[in-house]
C-alpha positions, 0 to 999 in steps of 0.5 A: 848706759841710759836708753837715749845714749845708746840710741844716740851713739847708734845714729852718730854712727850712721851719720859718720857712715854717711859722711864716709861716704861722701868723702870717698864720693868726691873723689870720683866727681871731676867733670858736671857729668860726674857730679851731677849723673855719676858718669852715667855708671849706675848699676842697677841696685844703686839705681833701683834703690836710690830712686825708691828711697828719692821718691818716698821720703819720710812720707812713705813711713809715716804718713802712709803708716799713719794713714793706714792707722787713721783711714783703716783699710781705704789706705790700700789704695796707697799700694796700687797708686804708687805700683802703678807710678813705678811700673811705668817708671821702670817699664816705659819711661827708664828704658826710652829716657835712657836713650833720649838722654844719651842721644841728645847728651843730657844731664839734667831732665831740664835738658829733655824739656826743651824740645828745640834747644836752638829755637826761640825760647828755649831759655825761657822754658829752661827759666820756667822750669828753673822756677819751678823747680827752685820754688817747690823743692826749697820748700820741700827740702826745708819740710824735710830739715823740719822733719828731720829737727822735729825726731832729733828733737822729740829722741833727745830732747835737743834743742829743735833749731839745733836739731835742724841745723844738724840735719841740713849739716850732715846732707849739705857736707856729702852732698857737696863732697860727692855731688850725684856719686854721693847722693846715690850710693848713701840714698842706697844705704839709706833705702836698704835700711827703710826696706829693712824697718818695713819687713821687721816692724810690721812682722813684729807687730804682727806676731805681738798681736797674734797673726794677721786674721788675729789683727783684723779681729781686733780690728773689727772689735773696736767699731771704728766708723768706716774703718774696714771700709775700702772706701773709708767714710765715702760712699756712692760717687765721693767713694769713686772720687777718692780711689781715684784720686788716690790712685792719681798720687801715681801721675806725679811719678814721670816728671820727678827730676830727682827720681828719673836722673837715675834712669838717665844715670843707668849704666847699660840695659842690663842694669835697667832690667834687673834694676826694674826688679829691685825696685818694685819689690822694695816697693812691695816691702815697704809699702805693704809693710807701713800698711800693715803697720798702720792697721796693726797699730791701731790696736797695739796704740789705739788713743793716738792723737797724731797718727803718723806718731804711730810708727815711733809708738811701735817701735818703743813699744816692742822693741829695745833702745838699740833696734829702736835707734836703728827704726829712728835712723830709718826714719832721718833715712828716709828724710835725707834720701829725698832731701839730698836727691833735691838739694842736688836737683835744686842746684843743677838746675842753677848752676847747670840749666841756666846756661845751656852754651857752656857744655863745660860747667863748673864742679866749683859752682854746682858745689856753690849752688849746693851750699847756697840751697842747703842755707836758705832751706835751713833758714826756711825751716828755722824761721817760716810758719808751719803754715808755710810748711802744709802748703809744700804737700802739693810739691810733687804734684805741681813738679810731676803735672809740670814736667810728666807731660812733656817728657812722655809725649817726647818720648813718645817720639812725637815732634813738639815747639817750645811754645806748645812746651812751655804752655804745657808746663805753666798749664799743669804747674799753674794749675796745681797751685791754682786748685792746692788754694780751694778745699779739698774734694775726695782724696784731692781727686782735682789737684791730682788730675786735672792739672796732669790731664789738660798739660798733657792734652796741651803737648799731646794736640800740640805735637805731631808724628815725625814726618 
């Protein structure tokens, strides 16, 4: 049996787990509530979990190890930027949307960005975020097939519009089957298997190269130019910019729709605490895990052309075919938990937030919606220019600069119009795309905080304390 075949029938097993799933997930959707927050039941390891791996996507594997690999050391500050994100995540915003949620009987974060539902233009800002929201994830999850089409293709060497067909397939069937319940549990799965390849590869890695004190031996031995700096090739005020706005990667984190409907899916305040536990320490893992993987890869692979290759020339290198098609298949993991999570989002916000008079929507159009998503983003991947494809690296900041401010000053339990919210959200999206068009300071220190910072000044000043 030929390496690739056993790496493939290693991945087909995955994905028929996955589909399983689904099918079993389908026949707990019967109401919208269901569908699209799994009757707000989640338990803390399925919430904890299915958040993380949500957020991350294929990102935190490759890119983070292929930052480290490029950066050097300066990439650490990768680790407290999305610390700090899931800290206040888990520590101030779960516990209080939580409450808002079912106080006000949301189901999408749509429903907590109107701050007078029966005001003048509520619809209008439930438009804007539909808008919003639409336009960034179809991108993204389009990015993420490619992604997707773009490991297949490069494994098995299957044609790459077949491989992104096949991808989009596998997540447009469970998520339409099982809707949140199905998003959720395989995202769980799909985490657990991520956090697995961040604790086995890097400890690998290490052990091949004879310790971590043994590694940065290495690594000084090497002389790359600013590579065991902790501000990489900057100095003086450009340094201060890029650890700041490396850490401002941690601003995007409250306004993720498809992260935070966990919170507002929790089952009890049980499951919130222990659930604020599993999340941070799979952060923990994986990140540190694709750091040291990074570092430890530029000297087992030192010559690469494309550092974020560097997590597959790892494992090829020190593993078998089997272990390698599981290290694969974490990848596709990680990929398809955030591509699902937004596929889902991208259809509540059609079939649900478009039409806040009906308390009683549609499982049938959700689904229809789902299907509707999942087509033209395989059109996009299959037919846009990568160029296209760069530009979706603003996404979650443009979605967190818009949606992060409103959701914190309401929970502040400050009174605000829907004119003040919906300026903030255009201001903090606007913003976003407005400076993603212009060259890049130090660690995109403007795009990252002053949309974030003026959106949130808007609906701070706009809003008072309740009387």
């Amino acid at each position: 049996m030929s390496d690739t075949t056993i790496v493939l029938i290693t991945l087909v097993i995955y994905k028929v787990i996955l589909l399983l799933i689904g099918f079993w997930a389908s026949k707990r959707s019967q109401s919208t509530t269901d569908y699209f927050l799994a009757g707000r039941q989640l338990g803390p390891w399925v919430a904890a979990i299915s958040a993380s791996a949500s957020s991350s996507s294929a990102w935190t594997l490759l890119g983070v190890s292929g930052a480290a690999y490029l950066w050097g050391f300066s990439a650490i500050w990768l680790l407290p930027s999305v610390l700090l994100g899931f800290c206040f995540n888990w520590f101030w915003l779960a516990p209080r949307i939580q409450k808002l949620s079912q106080a006000e009987k949301a189901v999408t974060l749509t429903d907590l960005l109107v701050p007078q539902p029966h005001q003048t233009m509520a619809l209008t800002i439930r438009r804007a975020a539909t808008m919003i929201i639409v336009f960034s994830f179809t991108f993204y999850i389009a990015s993420q097939f490619k992604a997707a089409g773009t490991s297949f293709n490069s494994v098995f060497d299957l044609s790459f519009n077949h491989a992104i067909i096949l991808g989009a397939l596998i997540i447009m069937i469970y998520t339409l089957l099982g809707g949140f319940w199905a998003v959720s549990v395989t995202d769980t799965l799909q985490g657990l298997l991520m956090a697995g390849t961040a604790l086995v590869l890097p400890i690998a890695a290490l052990i091949h190269l004879g310790g971590l004190g043994e590694m940065v031996t290495k690594i000084e031995q090497l002389q790359l130019i600013g590579f065991t700096s902790w501000s990489g090739e900057h100095s003086g005020i450009a340094a201060l910019g890029f650890i700041i706005g490396l850490l401002g990667i941690g601003n995007g984190y409250p306004g993720q729709p498809h992260v935070v409907n966990r919170f507002m899916a929790l089952k009890d305040k049980r499951s919130l605490d222990q659930g604020r536990v599993i999340a941070l320490t799979w952060a923990m893992f994986v990140y540190v895990g694709m750091l040291i993987l990074g570092w430890s890869g530029r000297v087992i692979v030192p010559f690469l052309s494309d550092g974020e290759s560097v997590f597959f020339a790892v494992t090829q290198t020190l593993f078998s075919p089997m272990v390698a098609g599981i290290m694969i298949a974490a990848v596709l993991s990680a990929v398809m938990s955030t591509a699902d999570s937004q596929v889902l989002v991208v259809s509540s916000s059609v079939a649900y937030d478009l039409k806040p008079g009906q308390r009683t929507h549609s499982v049938l159009g959700a689904r229809l919606a789902v299907l509707g998503v999942c087509l033209f983003a395989t059109l996009l991947a299959l037919y846009m220019d990568d160029a296209i494809f760069s530009r979706v690296l603003f996404a979650w900041h443009a979605i967190g600069s818009a949606f992060g401010p409103i959701l914190i000053v309401r929970l502040m339990r400050r009174q605000m119009n829907n004119g003040i919210a919906l300026w903030s959200m255009m201001v903090g999206f606007g913003l976003t795309v407005f400076i993603n068009h212009y060259p890049n300071w130090p660690g995109d220190f403007a795009e990252r905080w002053i949309p974030f910072t003026l959106a949130f000044a808007i609906a701070l000043l706009g809003s008072k304390k309740p009387s």
